[in-house]
N, C-alpha and C positions, 0 to 999 in steps of 0.2 A: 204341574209342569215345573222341572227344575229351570235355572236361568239360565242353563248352559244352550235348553232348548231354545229356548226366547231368544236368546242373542242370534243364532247358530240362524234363523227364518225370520228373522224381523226385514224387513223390508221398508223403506221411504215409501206411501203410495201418493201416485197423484194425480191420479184418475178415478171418482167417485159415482156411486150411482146417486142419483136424482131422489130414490125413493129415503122416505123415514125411519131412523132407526126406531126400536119398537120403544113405545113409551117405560116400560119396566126396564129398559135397559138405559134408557137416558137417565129415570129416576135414580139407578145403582151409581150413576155416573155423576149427577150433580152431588150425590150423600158423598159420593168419596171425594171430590174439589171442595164441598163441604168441612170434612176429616180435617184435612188438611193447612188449608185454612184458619180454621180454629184451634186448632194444636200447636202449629208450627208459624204459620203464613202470619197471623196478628202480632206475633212476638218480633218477628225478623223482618215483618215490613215488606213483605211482599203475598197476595193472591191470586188465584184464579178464577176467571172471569168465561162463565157458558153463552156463546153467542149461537143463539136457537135460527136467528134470520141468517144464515150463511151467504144467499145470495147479496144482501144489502152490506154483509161484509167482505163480499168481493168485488162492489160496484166499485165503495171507495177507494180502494185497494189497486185496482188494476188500474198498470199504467205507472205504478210509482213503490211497489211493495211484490216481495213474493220470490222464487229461488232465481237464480240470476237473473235478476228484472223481470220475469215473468211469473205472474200473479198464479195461483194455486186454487181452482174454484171447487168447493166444498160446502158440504150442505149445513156441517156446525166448525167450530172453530172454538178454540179452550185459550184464551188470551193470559198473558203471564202480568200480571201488575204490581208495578213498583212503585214503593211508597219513598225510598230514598237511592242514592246514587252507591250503597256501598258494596263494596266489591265481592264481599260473603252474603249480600240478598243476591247480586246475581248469580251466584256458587250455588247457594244452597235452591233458588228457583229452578235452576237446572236441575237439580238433584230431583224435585219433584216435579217436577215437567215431563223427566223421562221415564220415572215413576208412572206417573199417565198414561205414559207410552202403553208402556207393559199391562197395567187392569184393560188398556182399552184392544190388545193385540189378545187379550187372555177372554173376553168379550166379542173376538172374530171380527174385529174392525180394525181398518185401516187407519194409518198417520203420519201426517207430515209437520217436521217443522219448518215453521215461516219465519226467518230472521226479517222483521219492519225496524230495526234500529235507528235506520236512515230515514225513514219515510217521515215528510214536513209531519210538526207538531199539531198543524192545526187539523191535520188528516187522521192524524192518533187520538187528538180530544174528539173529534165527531165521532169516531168511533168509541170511545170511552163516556160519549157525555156526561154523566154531573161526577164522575168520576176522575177525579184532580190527581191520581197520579198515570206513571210516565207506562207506554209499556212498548217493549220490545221486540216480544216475540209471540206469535199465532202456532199455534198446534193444529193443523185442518184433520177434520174425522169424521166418517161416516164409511159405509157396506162398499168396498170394493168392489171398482171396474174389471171383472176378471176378466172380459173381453182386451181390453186396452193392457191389462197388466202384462199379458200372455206375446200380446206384441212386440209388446217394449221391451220384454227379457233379454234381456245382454246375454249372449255366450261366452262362458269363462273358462278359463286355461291356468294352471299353476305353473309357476316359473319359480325354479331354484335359486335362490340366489347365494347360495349358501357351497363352498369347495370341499364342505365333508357334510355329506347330506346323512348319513349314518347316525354319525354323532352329535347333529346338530338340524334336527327336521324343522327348528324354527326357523332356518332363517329363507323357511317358504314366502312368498305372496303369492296371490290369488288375484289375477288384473283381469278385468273388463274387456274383453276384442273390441266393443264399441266406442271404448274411450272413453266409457263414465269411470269416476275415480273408484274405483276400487282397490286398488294398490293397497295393500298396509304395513307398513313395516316389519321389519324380524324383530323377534323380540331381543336381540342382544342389543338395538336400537333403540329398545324402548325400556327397558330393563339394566339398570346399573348396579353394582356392587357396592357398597360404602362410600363409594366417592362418584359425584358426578364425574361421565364419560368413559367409568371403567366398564364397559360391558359383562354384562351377565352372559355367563356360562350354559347350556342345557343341561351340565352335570350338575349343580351347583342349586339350580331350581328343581329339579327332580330331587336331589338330597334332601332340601325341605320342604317338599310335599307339595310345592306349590307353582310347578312346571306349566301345568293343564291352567293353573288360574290366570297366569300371563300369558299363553297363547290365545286363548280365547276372550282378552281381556283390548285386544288390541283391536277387535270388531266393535269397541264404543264407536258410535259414530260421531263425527266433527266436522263444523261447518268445512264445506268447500273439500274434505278430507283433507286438512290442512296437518291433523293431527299431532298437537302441539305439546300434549302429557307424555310427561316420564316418569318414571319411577326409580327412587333410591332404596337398596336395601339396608338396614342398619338394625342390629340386634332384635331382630323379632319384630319390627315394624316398616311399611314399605310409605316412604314420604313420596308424598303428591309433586310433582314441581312441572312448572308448565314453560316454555318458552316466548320469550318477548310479553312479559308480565304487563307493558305498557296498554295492549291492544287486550280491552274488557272482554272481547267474544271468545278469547280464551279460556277466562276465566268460568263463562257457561260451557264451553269445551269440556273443562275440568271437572263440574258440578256430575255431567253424564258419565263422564270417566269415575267418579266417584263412585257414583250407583250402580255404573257397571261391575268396578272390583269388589263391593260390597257384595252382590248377588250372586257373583263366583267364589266367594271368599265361603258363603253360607251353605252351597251346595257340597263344598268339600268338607264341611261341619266346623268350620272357623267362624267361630262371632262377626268377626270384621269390625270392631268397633273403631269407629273412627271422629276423629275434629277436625275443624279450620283451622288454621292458622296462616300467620305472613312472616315469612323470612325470605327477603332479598338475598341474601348470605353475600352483600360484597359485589352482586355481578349485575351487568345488565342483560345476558344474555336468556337467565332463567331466576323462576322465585317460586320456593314452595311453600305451596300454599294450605297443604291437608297431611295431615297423614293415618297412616291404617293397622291395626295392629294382624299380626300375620303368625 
């Protein structure tokens, strides 16, 4: 499956069936939080954490945890654990967090994320017990409600917002009739030129081959669809920069936007190779924080 497909059906689910995933499939699932972990997670000080009692981790949970104040019940849950408060373990958690996403959407199960950032401390240590660090975020997963999925489907409509639609089919979105967020940007909004604010061109990205990579790049999904990543272009490399660098859930914002352009970058046969980094550049309105080579 390339990632263009992945993004293009990926779905939030949040409605789960009752029944068991199959033992051989949860085994392929703890080996790869495993993987993970071991390679990456011990060095940067953050893991993933397999919570098998689901319901015991939505007793606690409900009531104070879960997508705007309403709790998420699922049969397992993949908890994100943070060993220190720096701003690249949450970057790079997100990075495999949504990582998860994808082996567990490529495994025909569903997923959601549970932002508990907020939820009291001593409600994340019972859930964490002898486990002393902090954690943030729940991943819920288990076999889709297709009855409840099929419900809840939003009817969707494209709306132009663009005055030369010809020459410029990005500056499409895609909105929800029911009012969930699905709005997402044109990419001349989310796409700059060498200088932040200069917007990107559709000419400009199709000349460098990498047109298709930023329309489809703007389906990362972000808390609240706050959507806070942008992107600078500068000789052969597209810089990460987020808005309002102060507020941390951007920064896992960023981690998913990251994986997302990495996994578009690859299907066009570009390495994508990319770092962290922090540069405020002088403003308070944005700080970037990655960048990607393109």
């Amino acid at each position: 499956m390339n990632f263009r497909e992945f993004l293009a059906n990926l779905q939030s689910i949040r409605d789960y069936e009752e029944s068991s995933v199959e033992s051989i499939v949860l085994g392929d699932i703890k080996a790869y939080l495993g993987e993970i972990n071991t390679t990456v997670g011990r060095e940067k000080g953050f893991s993933f954490i397999l919570f098998e009692n689901g319901s015991e981790v939505f007793k606690k949970l409900e009531g104070v945890g879960g997508y705007s104040g309403v709790m998420i019940k699922s049969p397992y849950y993949i908890g994100l654990s943070l060993a220190n408060e720096k701003l690249e373990t949450e970057f790079l958690g997100a990075y495999f967090m949504q990582s998860i996403v994808k082996k567990l959407f490529e495994t025909d199960l569903g997923s959601c994320w549970i932002n508990i950032r907020n939820v009291p401390s001593e409600v994340k240590a019972d859930i964490l017990k002898d486990n002393k660090n902090n954690i943030n975020y729940l991943l819920a997963f288990g076999k889709v409600d297709e009855k409840a999925l099929k419900q809840k489907a939003p009817s969707m409509f494209v709306q132009n917002v663009s005055s030369s639609y010809k020459t410029d089919p990005y500056g499409t979105q895609v909105i929800g009739t029911t009012g969930l967020d699905n709005a997402r940007l044109g990419v001349g909004e989310v796409v700059y030129m060498h200088e932040w604010g200069n917007e990107a061109s559709y000419e400009e990205l199709e000349t460098r081959g990498i047109a298709d990579l930023f329309l489809y790049v703007r389906n990362a999904p972000s808390y609240k669809n706050i959507q806070p990543c942008r992107f600078i272009l500068k000789d052969g490399e597209a810089y990460l920069a987020i808005l309002n660098p102060e507020n941390k859930e951007n920064y896992v914002d960023a981690g998913i936007m990251m994986y997302t352009a990495e996994g578009l970058a690859k299907d066009l046969g570009i390495p994508g190779k990319w770092s962290f980094f922090e540069d405020r550049a002088d403003s308070k309105e944005y700080s970037i924080i990655a960048k990607i080579e393109l």
